[in-house]
Backbone bond lengths (Angstrom), bond angles and torsions (degrees), N, CA, C in turn:
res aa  C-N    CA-C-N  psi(-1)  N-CA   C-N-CA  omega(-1)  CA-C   N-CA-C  phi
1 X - - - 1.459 - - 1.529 109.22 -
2 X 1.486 111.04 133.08 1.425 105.81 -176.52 1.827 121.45 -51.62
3 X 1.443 114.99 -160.44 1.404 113.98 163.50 1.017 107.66 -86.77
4 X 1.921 116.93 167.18 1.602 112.66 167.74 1.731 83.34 -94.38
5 X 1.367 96.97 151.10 1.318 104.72 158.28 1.162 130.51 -158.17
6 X 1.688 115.37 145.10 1.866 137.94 -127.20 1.888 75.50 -94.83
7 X 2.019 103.00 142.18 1.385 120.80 -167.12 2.085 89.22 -84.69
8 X 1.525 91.17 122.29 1.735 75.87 175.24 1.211 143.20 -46.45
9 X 1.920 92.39 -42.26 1.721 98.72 -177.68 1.499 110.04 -71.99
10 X 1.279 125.17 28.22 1.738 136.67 160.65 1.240 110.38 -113.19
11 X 1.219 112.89 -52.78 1.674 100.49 158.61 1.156 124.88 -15.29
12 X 1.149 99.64 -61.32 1.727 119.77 -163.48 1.976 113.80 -67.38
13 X 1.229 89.90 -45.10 1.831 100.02 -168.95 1.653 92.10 -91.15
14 X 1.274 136.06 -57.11 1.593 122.01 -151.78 1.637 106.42 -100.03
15 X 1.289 127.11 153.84 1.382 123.88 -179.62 1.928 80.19 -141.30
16 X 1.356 116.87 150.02 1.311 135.40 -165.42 1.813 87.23 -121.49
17 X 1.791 98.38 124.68 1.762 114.09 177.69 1.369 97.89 -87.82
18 X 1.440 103.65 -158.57 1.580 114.49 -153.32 1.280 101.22 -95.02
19 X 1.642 120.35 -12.74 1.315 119.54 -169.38 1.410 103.11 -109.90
20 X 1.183 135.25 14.33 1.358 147.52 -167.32 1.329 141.37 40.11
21 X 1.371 93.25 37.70 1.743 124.35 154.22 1.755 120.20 -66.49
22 X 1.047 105.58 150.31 1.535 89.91 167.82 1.984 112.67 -115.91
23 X 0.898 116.88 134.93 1.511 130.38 178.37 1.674 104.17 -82.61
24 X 1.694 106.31 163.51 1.320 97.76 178.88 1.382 95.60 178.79
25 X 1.117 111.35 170.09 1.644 106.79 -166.70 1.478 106.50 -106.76
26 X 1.635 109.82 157.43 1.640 104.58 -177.57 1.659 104.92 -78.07
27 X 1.105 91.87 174.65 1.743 116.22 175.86 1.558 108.26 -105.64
28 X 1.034 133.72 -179.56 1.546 164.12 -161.65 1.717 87.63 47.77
29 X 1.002 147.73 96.38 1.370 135.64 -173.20 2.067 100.77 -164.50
30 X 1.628 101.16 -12.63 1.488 108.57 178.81 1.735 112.37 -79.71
31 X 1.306 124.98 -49.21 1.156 117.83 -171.42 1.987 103.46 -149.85
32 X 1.527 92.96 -171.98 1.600 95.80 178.23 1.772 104.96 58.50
33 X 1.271 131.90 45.86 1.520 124.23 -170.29 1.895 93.43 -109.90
34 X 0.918 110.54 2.91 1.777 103.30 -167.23 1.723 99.10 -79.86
35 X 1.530 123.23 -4.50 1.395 123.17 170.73 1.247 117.36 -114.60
36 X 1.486 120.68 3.49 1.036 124.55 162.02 1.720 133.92 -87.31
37 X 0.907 131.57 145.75 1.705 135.06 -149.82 1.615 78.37 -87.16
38 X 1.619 93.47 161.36 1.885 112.29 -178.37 1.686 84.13 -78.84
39 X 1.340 153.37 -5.19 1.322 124.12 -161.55 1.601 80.11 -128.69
40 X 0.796 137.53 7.55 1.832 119.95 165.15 1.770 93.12 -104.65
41 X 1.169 142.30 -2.45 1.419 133.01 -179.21 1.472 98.00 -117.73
42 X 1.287 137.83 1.37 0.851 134.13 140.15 1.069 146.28 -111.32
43 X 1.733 103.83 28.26 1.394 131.44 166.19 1.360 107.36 -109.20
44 X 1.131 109.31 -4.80 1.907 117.25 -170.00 1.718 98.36 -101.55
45 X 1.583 125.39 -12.90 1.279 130.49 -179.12 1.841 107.54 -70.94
46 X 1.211 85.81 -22.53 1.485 98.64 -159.05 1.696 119.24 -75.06
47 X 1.483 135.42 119.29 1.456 91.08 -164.39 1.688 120.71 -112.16
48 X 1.113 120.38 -140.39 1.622 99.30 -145.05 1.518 102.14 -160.94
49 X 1.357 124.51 132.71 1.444 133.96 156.85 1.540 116.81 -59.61
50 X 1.780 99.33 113.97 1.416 119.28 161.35 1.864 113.77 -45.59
51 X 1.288 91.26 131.94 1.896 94.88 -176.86 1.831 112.98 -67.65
52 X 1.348 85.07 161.42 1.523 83.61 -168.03 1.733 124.39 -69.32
53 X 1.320 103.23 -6.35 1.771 123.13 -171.40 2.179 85.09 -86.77
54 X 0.919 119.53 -13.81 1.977 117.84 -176.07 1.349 89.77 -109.74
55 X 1.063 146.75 -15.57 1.848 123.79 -176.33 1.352 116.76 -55.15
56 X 1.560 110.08 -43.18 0.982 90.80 -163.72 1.893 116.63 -94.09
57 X 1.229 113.56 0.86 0.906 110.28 175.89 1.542 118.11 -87.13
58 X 1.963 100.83 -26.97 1.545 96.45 164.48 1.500 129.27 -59.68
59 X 1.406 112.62 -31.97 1.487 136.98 -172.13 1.680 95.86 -72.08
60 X 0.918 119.05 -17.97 1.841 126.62 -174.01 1.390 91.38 -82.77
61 X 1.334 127.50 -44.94 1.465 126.54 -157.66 1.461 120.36 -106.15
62 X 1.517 98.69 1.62 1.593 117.54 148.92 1.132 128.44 -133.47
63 X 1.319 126.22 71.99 1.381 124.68 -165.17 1.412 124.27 -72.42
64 X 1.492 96.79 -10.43 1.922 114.68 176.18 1.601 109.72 -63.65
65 X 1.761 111.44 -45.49 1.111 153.91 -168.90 2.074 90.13 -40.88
């Protein structure tokens, strides 16, 4: 039977914690920031648990994970 193997572009964005959530970083954080306040771009640094309605499809796309 072949390998399973984890979808890269998930690789890249989700890392799985100790309690088996997955973390992930926010979005709007690439461009357009000159209207945004110093404390909403440095609340967007911060990163963040995927909702529970995406687990399982993230967990599909890392099955190593």
């Amino acid at each position: 039977m072949p390998k399973m193997k984890s979808k890269s572009s998930a690789k890249k964005r989700f890392k799985k914690t100790a309690s088996g959530e997955f973390k992930r970083g926010q979005a709007y954080t690439s461009h357009i920031l000159t209207k945004k306040t110093q404390k909403r771009k440095r609340n967007l640094r911060k990163k963040t648990l995927i909702d529970q309605s995406d687990k399982k499809s993230v967990s599909k796309m890392l099955p190593s994970a």
